[in-house]
VOLOTI-293729 format. One record per residue (C-alpha): residue number from 1; residue in three letters; z, x, y. Coordinates in Angstrom, 3 decimals. Example, Ala and Ser with C-alpha at 12.3 -4.5 7.8 and 13.67 -1.06 7.14 Angstrom:
// VOLOTI-293729
@k:1	r:Ala	z:7.800	x:12.300	y:-4.500 $
@k:2	r:Ser	z:7.140	x:13.670	y:-1.060 $
// end
This chain:
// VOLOTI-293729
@k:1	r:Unk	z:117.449	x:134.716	y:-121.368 $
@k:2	r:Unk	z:115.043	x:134.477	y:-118.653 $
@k:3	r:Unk	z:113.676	x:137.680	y:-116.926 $
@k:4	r:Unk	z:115.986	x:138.257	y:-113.656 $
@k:5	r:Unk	z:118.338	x:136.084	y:-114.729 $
@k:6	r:Unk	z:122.175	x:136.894	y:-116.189 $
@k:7	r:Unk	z:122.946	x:136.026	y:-119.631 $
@k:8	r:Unk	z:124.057	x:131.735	y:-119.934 $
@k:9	r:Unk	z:125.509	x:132.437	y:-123.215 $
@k:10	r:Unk	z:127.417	x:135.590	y:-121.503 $
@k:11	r:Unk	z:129.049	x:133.344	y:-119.164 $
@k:12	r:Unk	z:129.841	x:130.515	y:-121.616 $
@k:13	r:Unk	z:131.732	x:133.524	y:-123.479 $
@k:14	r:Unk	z:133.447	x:134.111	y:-119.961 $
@k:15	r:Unk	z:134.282	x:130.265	y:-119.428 $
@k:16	r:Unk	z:135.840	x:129.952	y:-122.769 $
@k:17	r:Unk	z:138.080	x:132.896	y:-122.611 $
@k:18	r:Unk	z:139.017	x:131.760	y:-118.949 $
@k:19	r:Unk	z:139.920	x:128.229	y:-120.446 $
@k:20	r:Unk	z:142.027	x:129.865	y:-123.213 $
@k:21	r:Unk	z:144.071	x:131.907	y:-120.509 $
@k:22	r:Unk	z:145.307	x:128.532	y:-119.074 $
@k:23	r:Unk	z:146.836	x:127.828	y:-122.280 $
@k:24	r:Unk	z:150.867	x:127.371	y:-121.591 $
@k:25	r:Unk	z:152.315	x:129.031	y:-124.809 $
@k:26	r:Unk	z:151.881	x:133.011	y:-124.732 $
@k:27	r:Unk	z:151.521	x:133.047	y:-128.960 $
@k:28	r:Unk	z:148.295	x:131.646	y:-128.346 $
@k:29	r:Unk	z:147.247	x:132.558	y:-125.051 $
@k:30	r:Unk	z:143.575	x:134.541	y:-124.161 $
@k:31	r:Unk	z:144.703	x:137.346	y:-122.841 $
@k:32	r:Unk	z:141.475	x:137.648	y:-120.444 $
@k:33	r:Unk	z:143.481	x:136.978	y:-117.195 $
@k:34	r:Unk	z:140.076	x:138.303	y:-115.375 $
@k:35	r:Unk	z:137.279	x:135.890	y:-116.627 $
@k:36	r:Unk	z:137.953	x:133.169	y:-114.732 $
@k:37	r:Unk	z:138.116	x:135.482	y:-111.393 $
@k:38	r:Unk	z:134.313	x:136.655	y:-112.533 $
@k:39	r:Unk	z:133.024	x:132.851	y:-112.283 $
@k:40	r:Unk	z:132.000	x:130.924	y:-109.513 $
@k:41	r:Unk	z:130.430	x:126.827	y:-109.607 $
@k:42	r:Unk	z:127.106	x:128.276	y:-109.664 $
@k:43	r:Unk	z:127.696	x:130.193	y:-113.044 $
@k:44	r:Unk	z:129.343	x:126.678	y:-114.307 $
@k:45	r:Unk	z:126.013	x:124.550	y:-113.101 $
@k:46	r:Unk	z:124.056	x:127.410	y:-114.709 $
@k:47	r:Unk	z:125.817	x:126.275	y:-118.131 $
@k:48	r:Unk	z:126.491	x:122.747	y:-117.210 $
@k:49	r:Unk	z:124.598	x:121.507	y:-120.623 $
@k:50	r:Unk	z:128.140	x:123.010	y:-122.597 $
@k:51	r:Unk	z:131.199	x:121.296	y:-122.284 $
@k:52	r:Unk	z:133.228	x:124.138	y:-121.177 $
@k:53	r:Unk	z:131.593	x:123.617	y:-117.719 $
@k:54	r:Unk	z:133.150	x:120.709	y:-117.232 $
@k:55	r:Unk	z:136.753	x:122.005	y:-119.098 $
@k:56	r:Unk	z:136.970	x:124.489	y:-116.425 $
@k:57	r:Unk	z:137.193	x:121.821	y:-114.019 $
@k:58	r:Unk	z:139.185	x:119.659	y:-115.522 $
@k:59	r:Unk	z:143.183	x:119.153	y:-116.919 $
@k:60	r:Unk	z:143.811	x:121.757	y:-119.251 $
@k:61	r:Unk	z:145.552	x:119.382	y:-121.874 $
@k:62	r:Unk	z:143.114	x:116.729	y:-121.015 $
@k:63	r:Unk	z:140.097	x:119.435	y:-121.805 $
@k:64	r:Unk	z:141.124	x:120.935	y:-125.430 $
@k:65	r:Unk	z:141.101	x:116.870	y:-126.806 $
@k:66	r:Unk	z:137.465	x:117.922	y:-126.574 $
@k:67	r:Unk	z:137.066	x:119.384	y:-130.124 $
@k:68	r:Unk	z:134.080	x:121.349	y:-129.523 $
@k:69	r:Unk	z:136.336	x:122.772	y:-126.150 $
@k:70	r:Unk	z:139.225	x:123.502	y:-128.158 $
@k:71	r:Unk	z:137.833	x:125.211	y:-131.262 $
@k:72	r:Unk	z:135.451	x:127.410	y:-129.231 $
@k:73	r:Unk	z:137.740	x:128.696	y:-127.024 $
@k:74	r:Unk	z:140.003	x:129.032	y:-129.986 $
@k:75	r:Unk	z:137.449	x:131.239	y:-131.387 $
@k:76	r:Unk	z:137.032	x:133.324	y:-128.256 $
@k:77	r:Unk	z:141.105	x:133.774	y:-128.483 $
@k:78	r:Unk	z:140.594	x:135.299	y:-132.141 $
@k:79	r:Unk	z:137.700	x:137.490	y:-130.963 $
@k:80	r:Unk	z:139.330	x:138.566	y:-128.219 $
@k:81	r:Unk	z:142.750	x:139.531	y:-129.302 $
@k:82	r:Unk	z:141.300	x:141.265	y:-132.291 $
@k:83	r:Unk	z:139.450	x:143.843	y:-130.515 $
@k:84	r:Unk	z:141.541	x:144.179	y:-127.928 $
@k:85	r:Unk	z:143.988	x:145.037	y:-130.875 $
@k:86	r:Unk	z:141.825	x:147.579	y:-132.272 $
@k:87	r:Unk	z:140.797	x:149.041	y:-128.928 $
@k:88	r:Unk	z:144.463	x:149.779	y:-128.367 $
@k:89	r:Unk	z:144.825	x:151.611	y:-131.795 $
@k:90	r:Unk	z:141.777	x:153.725	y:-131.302 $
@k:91	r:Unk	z:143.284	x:154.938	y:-128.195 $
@k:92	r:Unk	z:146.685	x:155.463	y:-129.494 $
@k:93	r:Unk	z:144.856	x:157.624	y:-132.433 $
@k:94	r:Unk	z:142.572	x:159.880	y:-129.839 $
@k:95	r:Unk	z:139.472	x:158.238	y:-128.908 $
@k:96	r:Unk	z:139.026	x:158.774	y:-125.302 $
@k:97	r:Unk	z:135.639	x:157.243	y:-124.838 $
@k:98	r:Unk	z:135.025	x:153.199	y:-124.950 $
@k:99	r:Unk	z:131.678	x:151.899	y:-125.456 $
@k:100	r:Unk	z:130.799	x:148.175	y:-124.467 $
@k:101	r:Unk	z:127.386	x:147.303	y:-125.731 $
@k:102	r:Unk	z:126.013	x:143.877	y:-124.105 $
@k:103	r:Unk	z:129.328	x:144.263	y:-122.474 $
@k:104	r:Unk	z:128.087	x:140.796	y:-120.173 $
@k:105	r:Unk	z:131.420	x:139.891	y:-118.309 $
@k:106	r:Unk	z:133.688	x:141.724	y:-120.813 $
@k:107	r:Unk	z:137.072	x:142.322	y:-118.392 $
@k:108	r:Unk	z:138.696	x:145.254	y:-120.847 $
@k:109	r:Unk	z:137.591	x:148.102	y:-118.471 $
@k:110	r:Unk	z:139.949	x:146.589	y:-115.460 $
@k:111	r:Unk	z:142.445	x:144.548	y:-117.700 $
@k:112	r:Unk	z:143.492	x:147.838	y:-119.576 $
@k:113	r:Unk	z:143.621	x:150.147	y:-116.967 $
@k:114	r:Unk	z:146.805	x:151.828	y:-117.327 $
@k:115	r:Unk	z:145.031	x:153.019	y:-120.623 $
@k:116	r:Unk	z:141.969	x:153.685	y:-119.892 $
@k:117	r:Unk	z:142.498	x:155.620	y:-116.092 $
@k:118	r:Unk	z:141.919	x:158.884	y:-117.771 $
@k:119	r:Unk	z:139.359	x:157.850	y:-120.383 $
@k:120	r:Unk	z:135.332	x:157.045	y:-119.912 $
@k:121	r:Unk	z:134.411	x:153.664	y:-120.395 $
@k:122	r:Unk	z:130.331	x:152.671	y:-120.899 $
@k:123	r:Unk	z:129.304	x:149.436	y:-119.984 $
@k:124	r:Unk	z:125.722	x:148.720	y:-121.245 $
@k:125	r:Unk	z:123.723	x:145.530	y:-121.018 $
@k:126	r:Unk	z:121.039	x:144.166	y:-119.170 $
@k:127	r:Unk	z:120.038	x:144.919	y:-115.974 $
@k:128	r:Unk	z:120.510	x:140.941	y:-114.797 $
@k:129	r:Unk	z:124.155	x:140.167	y:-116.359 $
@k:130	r:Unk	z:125.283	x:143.458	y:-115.062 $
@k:131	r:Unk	z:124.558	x:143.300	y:-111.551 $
@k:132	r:Unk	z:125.414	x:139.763	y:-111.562 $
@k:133	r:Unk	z:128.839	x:141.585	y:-113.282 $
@k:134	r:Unk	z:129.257	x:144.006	y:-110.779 $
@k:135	r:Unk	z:128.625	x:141.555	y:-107.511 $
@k:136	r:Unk	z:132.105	x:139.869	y:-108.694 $
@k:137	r:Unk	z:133.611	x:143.002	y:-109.977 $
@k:138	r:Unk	z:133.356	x:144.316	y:-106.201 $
@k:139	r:Unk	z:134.675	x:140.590	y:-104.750 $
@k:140	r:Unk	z:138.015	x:140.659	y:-106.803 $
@k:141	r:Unk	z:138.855	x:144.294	y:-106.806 $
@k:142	r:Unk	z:139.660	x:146.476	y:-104.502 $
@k:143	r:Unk	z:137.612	x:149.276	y:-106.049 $
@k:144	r:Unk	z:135.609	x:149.412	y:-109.187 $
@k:145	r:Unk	z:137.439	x:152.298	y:-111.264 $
@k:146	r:Unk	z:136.052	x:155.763	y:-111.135 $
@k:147	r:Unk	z:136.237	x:155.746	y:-115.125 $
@k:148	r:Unk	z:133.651	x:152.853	y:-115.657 $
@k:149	r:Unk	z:129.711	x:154.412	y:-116.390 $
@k:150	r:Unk	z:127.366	x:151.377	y:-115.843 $
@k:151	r:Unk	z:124.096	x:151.872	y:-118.269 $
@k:152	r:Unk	z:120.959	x:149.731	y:-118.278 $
@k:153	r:Unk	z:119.003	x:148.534	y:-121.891 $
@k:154	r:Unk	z:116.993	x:146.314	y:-123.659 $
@k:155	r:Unk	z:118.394	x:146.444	y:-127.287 $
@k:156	r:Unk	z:114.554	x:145.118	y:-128.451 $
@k:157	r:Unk	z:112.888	x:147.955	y:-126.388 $
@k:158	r:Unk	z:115.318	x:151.147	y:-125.570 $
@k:159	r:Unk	z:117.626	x:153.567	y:-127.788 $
@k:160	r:Unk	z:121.005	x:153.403	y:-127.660 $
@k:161	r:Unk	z:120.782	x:157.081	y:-127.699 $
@k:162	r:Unk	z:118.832	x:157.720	y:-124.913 $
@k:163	r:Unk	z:120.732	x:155.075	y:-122.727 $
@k:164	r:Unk	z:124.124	x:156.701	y:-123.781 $
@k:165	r:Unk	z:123.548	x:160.513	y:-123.075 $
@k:166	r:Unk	z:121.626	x:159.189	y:-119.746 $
@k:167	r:Unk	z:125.574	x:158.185	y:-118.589 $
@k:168	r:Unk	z:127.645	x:161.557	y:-119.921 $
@k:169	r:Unk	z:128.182	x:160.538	y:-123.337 $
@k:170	r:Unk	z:129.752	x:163.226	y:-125.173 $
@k:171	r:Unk	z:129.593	x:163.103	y:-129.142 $
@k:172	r:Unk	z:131.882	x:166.030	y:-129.743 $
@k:173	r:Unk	z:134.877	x:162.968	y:-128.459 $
@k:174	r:Unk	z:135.911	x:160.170	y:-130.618 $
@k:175	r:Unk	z:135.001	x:157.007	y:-129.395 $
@k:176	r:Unk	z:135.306	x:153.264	y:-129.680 $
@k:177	r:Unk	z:132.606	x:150.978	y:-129.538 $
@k:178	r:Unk	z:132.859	x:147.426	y:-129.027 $
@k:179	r:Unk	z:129.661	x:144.992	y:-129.736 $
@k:180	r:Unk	z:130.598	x:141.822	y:-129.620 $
@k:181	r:Unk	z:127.884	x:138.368	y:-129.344 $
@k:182	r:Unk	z:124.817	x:140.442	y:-130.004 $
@k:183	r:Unk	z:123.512	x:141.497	y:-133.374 $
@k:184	r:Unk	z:122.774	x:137.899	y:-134.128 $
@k:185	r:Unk	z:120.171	x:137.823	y:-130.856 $
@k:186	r:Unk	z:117.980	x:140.840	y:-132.268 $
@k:187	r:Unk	z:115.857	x:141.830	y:-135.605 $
@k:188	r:Unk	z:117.305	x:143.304	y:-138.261 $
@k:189	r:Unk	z:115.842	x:146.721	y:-137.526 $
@k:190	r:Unk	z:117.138	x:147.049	y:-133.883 $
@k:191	r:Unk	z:120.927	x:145.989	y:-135.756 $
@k:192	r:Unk	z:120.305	x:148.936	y:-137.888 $
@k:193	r:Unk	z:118.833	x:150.937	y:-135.352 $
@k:194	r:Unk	z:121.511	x:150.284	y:-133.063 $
@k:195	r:Unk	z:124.490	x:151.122	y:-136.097 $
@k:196	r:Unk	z:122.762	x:154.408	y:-136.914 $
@k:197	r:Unk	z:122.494	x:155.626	y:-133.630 $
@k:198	r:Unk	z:126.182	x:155.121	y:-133.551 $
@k:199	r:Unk	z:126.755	x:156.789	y:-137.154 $
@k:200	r:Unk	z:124.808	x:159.647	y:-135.921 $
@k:201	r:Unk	z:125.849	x:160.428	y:-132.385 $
@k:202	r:Unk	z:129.811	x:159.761	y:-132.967 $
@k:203	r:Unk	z:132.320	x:162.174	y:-134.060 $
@k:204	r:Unk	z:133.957	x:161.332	y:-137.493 $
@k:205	r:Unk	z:136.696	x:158.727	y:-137.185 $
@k:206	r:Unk	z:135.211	x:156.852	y:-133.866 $
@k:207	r:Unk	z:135.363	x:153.217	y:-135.151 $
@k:208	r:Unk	z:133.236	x:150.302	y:-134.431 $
@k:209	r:Unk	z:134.643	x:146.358	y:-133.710 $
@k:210	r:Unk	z:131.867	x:144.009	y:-133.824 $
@k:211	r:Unk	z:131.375	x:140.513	y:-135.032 $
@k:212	r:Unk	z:128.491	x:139.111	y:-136.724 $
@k:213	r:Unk	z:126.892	x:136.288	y:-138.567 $
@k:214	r:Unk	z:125.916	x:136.203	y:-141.879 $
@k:215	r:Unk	z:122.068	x:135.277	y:-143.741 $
@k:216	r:Unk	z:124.161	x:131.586	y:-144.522 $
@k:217	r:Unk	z:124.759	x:130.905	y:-141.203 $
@k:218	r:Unk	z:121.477	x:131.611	y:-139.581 $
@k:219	r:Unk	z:119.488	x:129.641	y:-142.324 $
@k:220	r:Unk	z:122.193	x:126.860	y:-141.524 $
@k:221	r:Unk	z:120.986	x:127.415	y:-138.054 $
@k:222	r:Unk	z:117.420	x:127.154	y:-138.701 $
@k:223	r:Unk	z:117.817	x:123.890	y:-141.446 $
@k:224	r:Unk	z:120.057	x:122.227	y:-139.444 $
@k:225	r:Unk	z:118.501	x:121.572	y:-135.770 $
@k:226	r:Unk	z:120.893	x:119.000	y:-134.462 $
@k:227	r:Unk	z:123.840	x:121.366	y:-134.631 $
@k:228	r:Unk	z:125.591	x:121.411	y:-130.910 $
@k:229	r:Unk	z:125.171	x:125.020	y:-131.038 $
@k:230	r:Unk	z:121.454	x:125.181	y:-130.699 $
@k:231	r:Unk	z:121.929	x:123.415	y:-126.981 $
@k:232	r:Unk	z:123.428	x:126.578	y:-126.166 $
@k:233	r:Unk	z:121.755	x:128.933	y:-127.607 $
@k:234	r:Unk	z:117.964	x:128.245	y:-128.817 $
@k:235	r:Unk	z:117.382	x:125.564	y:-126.077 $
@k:236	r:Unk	z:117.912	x:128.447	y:-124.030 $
@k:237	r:Unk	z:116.242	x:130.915	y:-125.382 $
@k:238	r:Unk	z:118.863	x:132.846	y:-127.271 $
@k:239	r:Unk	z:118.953	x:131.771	y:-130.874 $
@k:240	r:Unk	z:120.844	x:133.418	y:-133.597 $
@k:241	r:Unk	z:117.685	x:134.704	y:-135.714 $
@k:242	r:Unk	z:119.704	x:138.148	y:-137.796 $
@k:243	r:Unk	z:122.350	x:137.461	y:-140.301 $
@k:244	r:Unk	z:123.839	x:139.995	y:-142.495 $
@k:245	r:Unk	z:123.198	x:139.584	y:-146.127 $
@k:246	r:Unk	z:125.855	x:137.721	y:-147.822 $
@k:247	r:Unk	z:128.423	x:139.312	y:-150.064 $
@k:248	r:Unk	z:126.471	x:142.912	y:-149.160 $
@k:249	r:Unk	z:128.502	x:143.337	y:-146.045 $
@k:250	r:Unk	z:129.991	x:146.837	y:-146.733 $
@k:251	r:Unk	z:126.593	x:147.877	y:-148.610 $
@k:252	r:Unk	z:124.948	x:146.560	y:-145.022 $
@k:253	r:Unk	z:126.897	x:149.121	y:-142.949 $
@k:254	r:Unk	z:127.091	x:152.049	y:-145.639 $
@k:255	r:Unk	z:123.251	x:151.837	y:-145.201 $
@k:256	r:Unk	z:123.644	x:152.344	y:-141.484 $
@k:257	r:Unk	z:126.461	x:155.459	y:-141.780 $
@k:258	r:Unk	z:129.405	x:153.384	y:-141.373 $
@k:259	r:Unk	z:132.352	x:152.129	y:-143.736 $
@k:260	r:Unk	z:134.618	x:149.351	y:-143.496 $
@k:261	r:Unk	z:138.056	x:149.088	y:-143.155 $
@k:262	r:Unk	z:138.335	x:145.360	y:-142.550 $
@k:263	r:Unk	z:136.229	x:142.181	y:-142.379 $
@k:264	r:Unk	z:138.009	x:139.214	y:-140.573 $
@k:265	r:Unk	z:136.396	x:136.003	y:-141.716 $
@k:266	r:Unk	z:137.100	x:132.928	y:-138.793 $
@k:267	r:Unk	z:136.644	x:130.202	y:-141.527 $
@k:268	r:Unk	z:138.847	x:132.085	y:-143.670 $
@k:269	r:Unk	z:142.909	x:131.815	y:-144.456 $
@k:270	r:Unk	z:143.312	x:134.980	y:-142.372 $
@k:271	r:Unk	z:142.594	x:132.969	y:-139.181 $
@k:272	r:Unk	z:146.157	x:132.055	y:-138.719 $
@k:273	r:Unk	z:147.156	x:135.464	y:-137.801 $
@k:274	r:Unk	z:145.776	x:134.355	y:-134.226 $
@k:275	r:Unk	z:146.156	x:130.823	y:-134.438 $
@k:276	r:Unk	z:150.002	x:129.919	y:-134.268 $
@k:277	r:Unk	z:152.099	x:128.470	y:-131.958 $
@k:278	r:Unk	z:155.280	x:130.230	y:-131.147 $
@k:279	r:Unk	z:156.901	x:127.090	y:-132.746 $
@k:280	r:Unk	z:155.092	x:128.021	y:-135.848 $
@k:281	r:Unk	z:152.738	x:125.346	y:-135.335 $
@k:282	r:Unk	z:148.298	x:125.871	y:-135.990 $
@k:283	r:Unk	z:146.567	x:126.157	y:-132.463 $
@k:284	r:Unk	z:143.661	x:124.558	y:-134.004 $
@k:285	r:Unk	z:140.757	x:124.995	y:-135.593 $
@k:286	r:Unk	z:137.317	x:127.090	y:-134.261 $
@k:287	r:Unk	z:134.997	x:124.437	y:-135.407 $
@k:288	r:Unk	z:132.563	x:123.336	y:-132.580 $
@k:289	r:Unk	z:131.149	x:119.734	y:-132.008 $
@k:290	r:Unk	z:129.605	x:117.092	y:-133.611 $
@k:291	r:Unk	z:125.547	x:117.559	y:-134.642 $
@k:292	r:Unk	z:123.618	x:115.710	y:-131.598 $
@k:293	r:Unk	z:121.719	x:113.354	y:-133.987 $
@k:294	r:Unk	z:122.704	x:112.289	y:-138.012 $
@k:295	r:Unk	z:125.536	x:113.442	y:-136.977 $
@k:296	r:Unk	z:127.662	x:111.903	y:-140.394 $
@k:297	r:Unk	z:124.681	x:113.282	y:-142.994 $
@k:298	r:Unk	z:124.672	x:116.566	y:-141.419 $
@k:299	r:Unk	z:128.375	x:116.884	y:-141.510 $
@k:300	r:Unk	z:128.023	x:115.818	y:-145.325 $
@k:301	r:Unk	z:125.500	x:118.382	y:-146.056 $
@k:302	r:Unk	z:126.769	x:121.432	y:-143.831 $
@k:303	r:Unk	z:130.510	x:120.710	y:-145.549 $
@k:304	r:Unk	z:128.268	x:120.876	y:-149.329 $
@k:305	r:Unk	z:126.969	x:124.064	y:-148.331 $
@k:306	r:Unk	z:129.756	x:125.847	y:-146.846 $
@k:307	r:Unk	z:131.759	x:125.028	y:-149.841 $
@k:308	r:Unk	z:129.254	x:126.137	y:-152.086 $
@k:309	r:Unk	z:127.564	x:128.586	y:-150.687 $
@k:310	r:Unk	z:129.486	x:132.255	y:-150.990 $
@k:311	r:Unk	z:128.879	x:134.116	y:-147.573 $
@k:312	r:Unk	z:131.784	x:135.263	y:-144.527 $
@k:313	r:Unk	z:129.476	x:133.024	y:-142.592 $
@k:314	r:Unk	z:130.935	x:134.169	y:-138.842 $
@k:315	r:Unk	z:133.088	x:137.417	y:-138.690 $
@k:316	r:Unk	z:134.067	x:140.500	y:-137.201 $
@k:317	r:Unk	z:134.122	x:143.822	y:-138.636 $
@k:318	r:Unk	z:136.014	x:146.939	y:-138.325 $
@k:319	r:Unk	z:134.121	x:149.827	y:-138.917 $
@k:320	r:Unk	z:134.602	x:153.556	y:-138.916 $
@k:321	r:Unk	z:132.412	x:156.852	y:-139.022 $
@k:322	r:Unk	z:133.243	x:158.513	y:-141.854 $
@k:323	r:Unk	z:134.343	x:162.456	y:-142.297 $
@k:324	r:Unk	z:136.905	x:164.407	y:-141.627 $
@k:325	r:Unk	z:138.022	x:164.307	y:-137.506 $
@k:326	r:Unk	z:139.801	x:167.606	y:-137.355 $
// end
């Protein structure tokens, strides 16, 4: 990400979930009705190297016989539906603080506000996506909710802690965090950093939804250079360089204060849960595109070592603080 300048990955994220929330059939629809409200054509020229730019403009049936269109945003429907799940159960079971961490144009804060009117809700990124954020935020609504706590970081360079308590925080209140398309971006020890400060400063039973990659996929990432992916993300200066170490998940986030109560794999058989058609039949996959180059010998080789190579690859987590929350 350069300095000044909003997040491209954060708005591909928006794009996608705004392309999933034209789909026709509500089984498999993104619920974001927001994102595509947030973007304008300069956002989709800032991204114009991904196909979603173009998808955006473009025949919605016509669009998803892109396969690299129609299993991201198929991805984004999983990720989004899942913690918007879990948000929804933390707040039926007491938590009445929400905590979005790179939040970039996350739309839960104003799509859930019948929920979360009388809750707080911290929004913390960078200083660039969020004012770009907030800009649109005050162009499609008539008022920015009272409940909404805006908070400024640099995961490499400040503490959660500080940034948190700066905005009203209160640990005695259980809250849910949401970190979703960041622990991949940073070293291990500001992921761990980041986890214990939420182990430590959050009453027992606040929970945690966050996805994440695992060691497999970011060594796939660095052996495999013509992957699509890396025109997204590298070539622009945000490349996947942390992946949790495989099959040590749950050890992972004991380490940092937190247990699990459920890992959802994307490549995994549980992926259908989000992924059906009201007719019963599969959305799709969430495979993106072809590689750019040797495209046929690094589909050979990436299918050997997914196959035989025992990691959750790309996943999301559901974590909780442990003790007693009487």
């Amino acid at each position: 990400m350069n300095p000044g300048q909003p997040s491209r990955t954060a708005i591909v994220v928006a794009a996608l979930r705004a392309f999933g929330a034209r789909e026709p059939d509500p089984s498999v629809r993104n619920p974001d009705f927001l994102a595509e409200r947030l973007l304008t054509d300069e956002d989709l020229t800032s991204i114009a190297e991904h196909p979603i730019s173009r998808a955006l403009r473009d025949d919605y049936s016509k669009a998803r016989e892109n396969r690299e269109v129609s299993g991201m945003s198929n991805l984004m429907l999983v990720r989004t539906r899942f913690v918007d799940e879990r948000m929804q159960e933390a707040l039926k079971h007491g938590a009445t603080q929400v905590v979005i961490l790179g939040a970039g144009l996350d739309t839960r804060a104003y799509r859930f506000r019948d929920l979360l009117r009388d809750k707080k809700v911290f929004e913390i990124d960078h200083r660039s996506t969020q004012q770009l954020k907030k800009h649109r935020l005050e162009q499609i609504l008539d008022a920015v909710p009272g409940y909404v706590r805006y908070g400024e970081i640099d995961f490499k360079k400040n503490t959660l802690q500080e940034v948190l308590y700066n905005q009203d925080y209160q640990r005695s209140e259980k809250s849910f965090f949401i970190w979703e398309g960041v622990s991949m971006y940073l070293p291990e020890a500001a992921v761990r950093e980041t986890l214990q400060t939420i182990a430590s400063n959050s009453r027992p039973g606040s929970t945690l939804v966050m996805d994440f990659a695992g060691h497999a996929m970011v060594r796939a990432l660095q052996d495999f250079p013509n992957l699509s992916q890396h025109q997204y993300t590298t070539a622009w200066g945000e490349p996947w360089i942390f992946g949790l170490p495989d099959t040590r998940e749950r050890e992972f986030f004991r380490e940092c204060g937190l247990e699990v109560r459920e890992i959802y794999s994307f490549f995994g058989p549980e992926a259908k849960r989000y992924l059906t058609r009201s007719d019963g039949a599969k959305l799709g996959s969430v495979r993106g595109g072809s590689p750019r180059k040797n495209a046929l010998p690094t589909v050979i080789r990436m299918i050997w070592r997914f196959f035989t190579t025992k990691s959750k690859w790309y996943a999301l987590a559901a974590l909780v603080v442990p003790g007693s929350d009487r």
